[in-house]
C-alpha positions as CSV (number, residue, x, y, z in Angstrom):
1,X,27.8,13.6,5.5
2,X,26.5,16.0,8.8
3,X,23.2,17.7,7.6
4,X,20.7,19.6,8.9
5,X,17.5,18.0,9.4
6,X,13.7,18.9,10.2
7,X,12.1,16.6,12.4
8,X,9.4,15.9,14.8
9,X,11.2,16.2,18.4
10,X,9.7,12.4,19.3
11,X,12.5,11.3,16.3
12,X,14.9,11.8,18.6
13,X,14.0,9.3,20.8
14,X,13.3,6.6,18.7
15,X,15.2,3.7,18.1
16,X,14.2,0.5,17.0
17,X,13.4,-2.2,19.8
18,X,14.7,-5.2,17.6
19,X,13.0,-8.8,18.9
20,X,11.8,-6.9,21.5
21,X,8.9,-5.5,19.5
22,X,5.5,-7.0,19.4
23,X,5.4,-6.6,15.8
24,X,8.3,-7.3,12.8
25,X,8.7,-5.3,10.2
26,X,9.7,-8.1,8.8
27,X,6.8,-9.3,7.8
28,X,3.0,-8.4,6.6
29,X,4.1,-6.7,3.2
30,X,5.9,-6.7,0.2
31,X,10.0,-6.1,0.6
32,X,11.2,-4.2,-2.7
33,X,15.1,-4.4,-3.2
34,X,16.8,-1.2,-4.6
35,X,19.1,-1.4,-7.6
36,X,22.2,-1.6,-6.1
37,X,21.8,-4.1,-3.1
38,X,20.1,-6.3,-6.6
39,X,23.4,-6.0,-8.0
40,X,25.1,-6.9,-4.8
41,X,23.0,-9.6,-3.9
42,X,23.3,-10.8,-7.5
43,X,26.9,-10.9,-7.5
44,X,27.7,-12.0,-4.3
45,X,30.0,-14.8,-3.5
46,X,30.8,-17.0,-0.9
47,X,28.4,-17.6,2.7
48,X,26.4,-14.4,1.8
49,X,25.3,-16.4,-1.9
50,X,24.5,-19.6,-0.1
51,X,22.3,-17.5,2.2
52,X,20.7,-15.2,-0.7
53,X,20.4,-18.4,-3.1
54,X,16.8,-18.2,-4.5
55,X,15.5,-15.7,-2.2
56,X,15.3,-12.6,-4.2
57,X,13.7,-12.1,-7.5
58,X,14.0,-9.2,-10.3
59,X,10.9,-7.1,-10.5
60,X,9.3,-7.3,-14.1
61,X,6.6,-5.1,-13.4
62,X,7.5,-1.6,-12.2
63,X,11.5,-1.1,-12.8
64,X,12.8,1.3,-11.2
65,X,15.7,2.1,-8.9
66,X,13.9,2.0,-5.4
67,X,11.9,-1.3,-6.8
68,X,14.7,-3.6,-8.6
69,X,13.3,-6.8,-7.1
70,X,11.7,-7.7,-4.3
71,X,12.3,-10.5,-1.5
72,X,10.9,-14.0,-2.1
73,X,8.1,-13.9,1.0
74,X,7.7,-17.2,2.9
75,X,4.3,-18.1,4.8
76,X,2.9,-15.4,6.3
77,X,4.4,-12.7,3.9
78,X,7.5,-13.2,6.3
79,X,10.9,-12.1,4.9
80,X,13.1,-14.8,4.2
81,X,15.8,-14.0,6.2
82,X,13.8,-13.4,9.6
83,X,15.1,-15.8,11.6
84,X,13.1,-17.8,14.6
85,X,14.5,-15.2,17.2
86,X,13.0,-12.1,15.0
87,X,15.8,-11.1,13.8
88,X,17.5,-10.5,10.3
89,X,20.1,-12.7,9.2
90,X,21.5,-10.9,6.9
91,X,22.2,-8.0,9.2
92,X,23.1,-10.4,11.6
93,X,25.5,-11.8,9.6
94,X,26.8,-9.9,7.0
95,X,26.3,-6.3,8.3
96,X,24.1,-3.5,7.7
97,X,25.8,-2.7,4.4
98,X,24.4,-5.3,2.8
99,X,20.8,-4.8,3.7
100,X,18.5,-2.7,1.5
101,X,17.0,0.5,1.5
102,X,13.7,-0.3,2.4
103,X,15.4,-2.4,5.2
104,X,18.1,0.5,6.0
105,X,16.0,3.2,6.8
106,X,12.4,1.9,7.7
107,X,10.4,3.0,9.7
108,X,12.1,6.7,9.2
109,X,10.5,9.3,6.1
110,X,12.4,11.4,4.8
111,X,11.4,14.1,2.3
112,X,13.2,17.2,1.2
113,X,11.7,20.9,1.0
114,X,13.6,24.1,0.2
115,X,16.6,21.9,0.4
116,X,16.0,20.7,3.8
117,X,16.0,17.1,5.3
118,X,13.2,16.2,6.8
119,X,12.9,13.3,9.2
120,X,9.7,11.6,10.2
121,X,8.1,8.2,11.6
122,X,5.8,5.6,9.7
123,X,2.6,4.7,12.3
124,X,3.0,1.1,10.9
125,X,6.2,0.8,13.4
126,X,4.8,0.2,16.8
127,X,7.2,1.7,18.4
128,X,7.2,5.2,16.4
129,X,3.6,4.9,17.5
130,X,4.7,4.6,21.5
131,X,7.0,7.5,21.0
132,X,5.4,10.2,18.8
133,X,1.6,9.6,19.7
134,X,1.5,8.7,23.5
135,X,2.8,11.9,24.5
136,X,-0.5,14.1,26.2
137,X,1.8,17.3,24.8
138,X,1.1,18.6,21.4
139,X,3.8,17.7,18.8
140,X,6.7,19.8,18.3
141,X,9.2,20.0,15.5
142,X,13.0,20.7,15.9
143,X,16.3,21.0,13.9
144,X,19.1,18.9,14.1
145,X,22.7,18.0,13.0
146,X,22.8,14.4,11.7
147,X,25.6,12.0,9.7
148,X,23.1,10.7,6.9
149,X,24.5,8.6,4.1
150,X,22.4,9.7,0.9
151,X,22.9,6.1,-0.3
152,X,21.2,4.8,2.7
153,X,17.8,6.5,2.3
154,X,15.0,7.1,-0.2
155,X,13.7,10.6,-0.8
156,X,9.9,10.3,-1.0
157,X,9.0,13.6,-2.2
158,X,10.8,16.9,-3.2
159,X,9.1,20.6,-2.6
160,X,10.9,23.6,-3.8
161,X,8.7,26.2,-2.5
162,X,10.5,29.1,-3.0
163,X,10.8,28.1,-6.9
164,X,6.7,29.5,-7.2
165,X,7.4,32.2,-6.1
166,X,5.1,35.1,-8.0
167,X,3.8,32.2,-10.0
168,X,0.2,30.7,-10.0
169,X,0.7,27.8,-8.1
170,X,-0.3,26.8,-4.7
171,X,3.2,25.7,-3.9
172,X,4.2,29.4,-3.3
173,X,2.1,29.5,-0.2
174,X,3.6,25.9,1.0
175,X,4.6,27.0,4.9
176,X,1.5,28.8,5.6
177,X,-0.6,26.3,4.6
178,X,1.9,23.6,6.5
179,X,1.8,25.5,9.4
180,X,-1.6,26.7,9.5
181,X,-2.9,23.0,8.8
182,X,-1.0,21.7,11.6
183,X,-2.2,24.5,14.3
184,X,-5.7,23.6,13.4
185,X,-5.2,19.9,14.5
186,X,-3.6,21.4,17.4
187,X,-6.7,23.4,18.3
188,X,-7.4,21.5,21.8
189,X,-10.9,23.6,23.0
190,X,-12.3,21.9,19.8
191,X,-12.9,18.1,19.2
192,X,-11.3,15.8,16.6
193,X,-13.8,16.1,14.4
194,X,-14.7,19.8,14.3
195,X,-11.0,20.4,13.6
196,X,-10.9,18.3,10.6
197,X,-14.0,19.8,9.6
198,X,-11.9,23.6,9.9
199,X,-9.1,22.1,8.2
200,X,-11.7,21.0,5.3
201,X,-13.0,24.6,5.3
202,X,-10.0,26.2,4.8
203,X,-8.6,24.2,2.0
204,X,-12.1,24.2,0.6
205,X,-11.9,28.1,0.8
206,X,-8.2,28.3,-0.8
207,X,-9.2,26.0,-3.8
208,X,-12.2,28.4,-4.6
209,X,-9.7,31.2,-4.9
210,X,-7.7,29.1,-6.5
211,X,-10.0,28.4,-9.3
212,X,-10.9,31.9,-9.2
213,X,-7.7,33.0,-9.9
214,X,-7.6,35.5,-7.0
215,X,-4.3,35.3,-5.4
216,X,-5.2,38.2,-3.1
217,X,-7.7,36.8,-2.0
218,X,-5.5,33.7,-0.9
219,X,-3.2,35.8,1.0
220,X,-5.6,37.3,2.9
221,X,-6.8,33.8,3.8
222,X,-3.5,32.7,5.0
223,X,-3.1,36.0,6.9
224,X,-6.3,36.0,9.0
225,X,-5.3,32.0,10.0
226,X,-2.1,33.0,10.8
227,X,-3.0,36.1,12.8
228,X,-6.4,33.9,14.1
229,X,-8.9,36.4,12.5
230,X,-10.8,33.3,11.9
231,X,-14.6,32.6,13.2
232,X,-13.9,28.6,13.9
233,X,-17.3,28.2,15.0
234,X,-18.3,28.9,11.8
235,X,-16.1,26.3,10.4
236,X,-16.0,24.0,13.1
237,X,-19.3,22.1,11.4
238,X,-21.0,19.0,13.4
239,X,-19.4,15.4,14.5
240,X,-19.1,13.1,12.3
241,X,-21.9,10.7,11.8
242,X,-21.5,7.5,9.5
243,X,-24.3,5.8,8.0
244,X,-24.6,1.7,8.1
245,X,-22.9,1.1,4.9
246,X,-19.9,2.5,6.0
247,X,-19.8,0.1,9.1
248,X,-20.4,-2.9,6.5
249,X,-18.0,-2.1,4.3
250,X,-15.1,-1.7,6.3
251,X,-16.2,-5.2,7.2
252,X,-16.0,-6.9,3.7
253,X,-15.0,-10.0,3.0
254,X,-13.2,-8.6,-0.3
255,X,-11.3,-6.3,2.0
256,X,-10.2,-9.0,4.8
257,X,-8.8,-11.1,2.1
258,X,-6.5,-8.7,0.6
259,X,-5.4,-8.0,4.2
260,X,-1.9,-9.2,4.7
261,X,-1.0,-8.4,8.0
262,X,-1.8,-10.7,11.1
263,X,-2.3,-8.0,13.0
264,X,-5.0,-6.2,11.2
265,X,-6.6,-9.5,10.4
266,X,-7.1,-10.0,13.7
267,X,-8.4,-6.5,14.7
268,X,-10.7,-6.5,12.0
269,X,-12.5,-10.0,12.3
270,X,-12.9,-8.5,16.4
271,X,-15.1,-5.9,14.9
272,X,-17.1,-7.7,13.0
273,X,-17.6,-9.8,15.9
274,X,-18.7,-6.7,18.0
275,X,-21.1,-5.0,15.4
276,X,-22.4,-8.7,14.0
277,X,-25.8,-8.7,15.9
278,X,-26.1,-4.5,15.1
279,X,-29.0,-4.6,12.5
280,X,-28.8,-0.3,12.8
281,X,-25.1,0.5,14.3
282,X,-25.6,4.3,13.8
283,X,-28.8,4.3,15.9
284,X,-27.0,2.1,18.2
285,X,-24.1,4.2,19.0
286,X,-26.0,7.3,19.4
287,X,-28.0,5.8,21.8
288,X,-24.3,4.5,23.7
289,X,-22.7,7.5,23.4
290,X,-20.0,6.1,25.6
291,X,-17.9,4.8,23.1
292,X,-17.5,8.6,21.9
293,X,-16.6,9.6,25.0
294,X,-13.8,7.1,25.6
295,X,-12.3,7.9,22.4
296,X,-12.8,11.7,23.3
297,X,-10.3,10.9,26.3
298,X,-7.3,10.1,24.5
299,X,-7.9,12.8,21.5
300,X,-4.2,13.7,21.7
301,X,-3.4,10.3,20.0
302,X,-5.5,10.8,17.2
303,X,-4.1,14.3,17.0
304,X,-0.4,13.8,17.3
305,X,-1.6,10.8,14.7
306,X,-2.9,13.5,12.3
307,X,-0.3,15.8,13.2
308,X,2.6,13.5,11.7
309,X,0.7,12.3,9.0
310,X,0.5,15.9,7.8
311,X,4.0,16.3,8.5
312,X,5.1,13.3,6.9
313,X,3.0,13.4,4.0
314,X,3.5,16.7,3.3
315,X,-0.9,17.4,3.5
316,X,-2.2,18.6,1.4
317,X,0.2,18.9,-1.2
318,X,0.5,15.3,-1.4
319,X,-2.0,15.3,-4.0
320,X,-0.5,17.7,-6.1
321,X,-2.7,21.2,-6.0
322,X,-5.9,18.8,-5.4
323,X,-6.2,19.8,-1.4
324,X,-9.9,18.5,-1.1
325,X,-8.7,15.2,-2.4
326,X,-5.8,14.8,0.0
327,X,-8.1,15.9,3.1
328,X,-10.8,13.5,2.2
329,X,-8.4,10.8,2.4
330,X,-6.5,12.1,5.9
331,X,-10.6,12.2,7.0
332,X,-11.6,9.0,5.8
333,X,-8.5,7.2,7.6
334,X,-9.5,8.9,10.8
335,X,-12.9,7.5,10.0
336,X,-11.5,4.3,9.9
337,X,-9.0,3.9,12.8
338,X,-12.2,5.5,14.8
339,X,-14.7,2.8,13.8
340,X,-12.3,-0.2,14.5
341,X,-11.7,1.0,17.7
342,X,-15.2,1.2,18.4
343,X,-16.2,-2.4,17.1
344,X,-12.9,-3.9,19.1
345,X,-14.5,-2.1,22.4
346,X,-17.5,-3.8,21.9
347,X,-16.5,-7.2,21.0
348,X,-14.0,-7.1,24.2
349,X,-16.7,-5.4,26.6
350,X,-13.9,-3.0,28.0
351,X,-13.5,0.0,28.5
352,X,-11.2,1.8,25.2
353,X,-7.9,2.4,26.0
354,X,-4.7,4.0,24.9
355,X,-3.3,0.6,23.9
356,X,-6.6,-0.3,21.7
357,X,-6.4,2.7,20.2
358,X,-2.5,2.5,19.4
359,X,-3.2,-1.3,17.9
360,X,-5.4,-0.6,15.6
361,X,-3.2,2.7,13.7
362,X,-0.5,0.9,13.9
363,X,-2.1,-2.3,12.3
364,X,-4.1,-0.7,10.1
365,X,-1.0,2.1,9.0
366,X,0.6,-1.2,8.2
367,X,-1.8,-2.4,5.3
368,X,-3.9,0.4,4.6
369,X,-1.6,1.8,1.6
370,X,-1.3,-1.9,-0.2
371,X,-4.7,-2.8,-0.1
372,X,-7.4,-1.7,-2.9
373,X,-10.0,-2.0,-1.6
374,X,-8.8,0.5,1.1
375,X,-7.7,2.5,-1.8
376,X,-11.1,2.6,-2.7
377,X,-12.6,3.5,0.8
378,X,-10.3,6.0,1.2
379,X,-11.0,8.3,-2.0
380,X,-14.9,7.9,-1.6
């Protein structure tokens, strides 16, 4: 059916690069199998059963529709049916209809709010990464007319704002706070950092109204941001500044070995190689403030980054009414990607560029949801 849909503009250029990618999304994680294609698979006949025959397995743990069963993962967590030229032979042979959902619609997000598609890109595809975070203009978001088959897709969340209305819930105020978060992250004269620390400060100051009950006072809130009666030097706070622990535990052996992905495997064991003989790595970096710098040169990355992860994600509300929750994890991921990128540059002795910086989110995008020990990082 032709719908309207909400989407990043970069979504309209993106189209998957097959075999020519330097990635597969074929690999590196765990494929889940919705109910129907199970079904399908299960009853299939023929040269699609002899190609299928013991590659598939019914889920026992979490049954549900999107997660039926999942694929049977050869060496390397690769997808049994990626051949030796990258490339899927099931699709290959047997069409697209007979792929799953996971397989159908990744790497595209699509979420619906006030009965409105929305369209995004997952950072874990390489090339969404070329195409929505390489561009030195800030983001922008447009509407489109698009065939989508509902069957086709999964719906990760559902917002119906205008339901809240008059009510006391946060939801109510869903577009200003979408749109004011994403302005914030687009405020160039300020770095990275102080932005997240303005975004911080105004979800800190909504959930103390919150809790306080005082819905005016909310409003208010969201009208000076949206009218820019906001003091951001007040909010803007100072750079962020991580102590050694943080440096060693994104270094752990307990988190390397539940790392699936090649990729991140390898950018991860590079830093440790570049911070191994750094007894005091904080000290060390602010006496090299270089690496800052370099980073500080390609800033629109990390913001059109942050920019679709709020988008896609639908920060803060992601985690329900909790908004400090949801922005300490969007903060600790920046933390993160920035420290990698930092460890790679000095392991390698080069100079950070945009290609570092795009290897290591799209690497890390890739893994950093399945692993627990991230999990744990993350909501510190």
């Amino acid at each position: 059916m032709k719908i309207n849909v909400f989407l990043p503009k970069y979504m309209e250029k993106f189209k998957c690069i097959n075999s020519s990618c330097i990635d597969t999304c074929c690999a590196g994680w765990d494929i889940n199998i919705d109910e129907d294609t199970y079904n399908n698979y299960t009853n299939s006949t023929g040269e699609l059963k002899e190609l299928l025959e013991g590659k598939f397995f019914f889920n026992e743990a979490e049954h549900d529709f999107f997660n039926n069963g999942f694929m049977a993962l050869k060496d390397g967590n690769r997808c049994p049916f990626l051949n030796c030229n990258m490339l899927c032979d099931i699709h290959g042979g047997f069409g697209e209809k007979n792929l799953c959902i996971t397989c159908k619609s990744y790497p595209r997000v699509f979420n619906i709010v006030d009965n409105i598609y929305e369209k995004s890109g997952l950072p874990s595809c390489i090339e969404i990464c070329t195409k929505a975070f390489l561009d030195k203009d800030k983001m922008e978001f447009i509407e489109n007319e698009e065939e989508i088959n509902e069957n086709d897709i999964e719906i990760r969340r559902i917002i119906d704002s205008e339901a809240f209305e008059g009510t006391e819930s946060l939801f109510q105020y869903f577009w200003d706070i979408r749109v004011i978060s994403i302005n914030i992250i687009q405020l160039r004269e300020y770095s990275i950092e102080e932005r997240l620390n303005i975004l911080k400060n105004f979800y800190w100051k909504i959930q103390s109204s919150y809790k306080l009950n005082d819905f005016d006072g909310i409003e208010k809130l969201l009208d000076d941001f949206n009218n820019e009666y906001i003091d951001y030097e007040s909010l803007k706070g100072m750079n962020f500044k991580e102590n050694n622990d943080f440096y060693m535990d994104i270094a752990k052996d307990d988190l390397l070995e539940n790392i699936r992905g090649i990729r991140l495997k390898q950018c991860v064991n590079e830093y440790k190689d570049g911070i191994f003989n750094k007894n005091d790595l904080r000290t060390y970096l602010e006496e090299n403030p270089r690496y800052f710098d370099e980073i500080d040169e390609y800033s629109y990355i990390l913001e059109n980054y942050l920019v679709n992860q709020i988008f896609k994600d639908l920060i803060p509300f992601n985690k329900g009414e909790e908004f400090l929750e949801s922005i300490k994890v969007l903060i600790n991921t920046y933390k993160i990607i920035k420290a990698y990128i930092i460890g790679i540059a000095m392991n390698s002795k080069e100079k950070i560029n945009e290609q570092q910086i795009i290897r290591v989110i799209q690497s890390l995008s890739k893994d950093i949801e399945h692993n627990k020990v991230f999990k744990e990082l993350l909501e510190r």
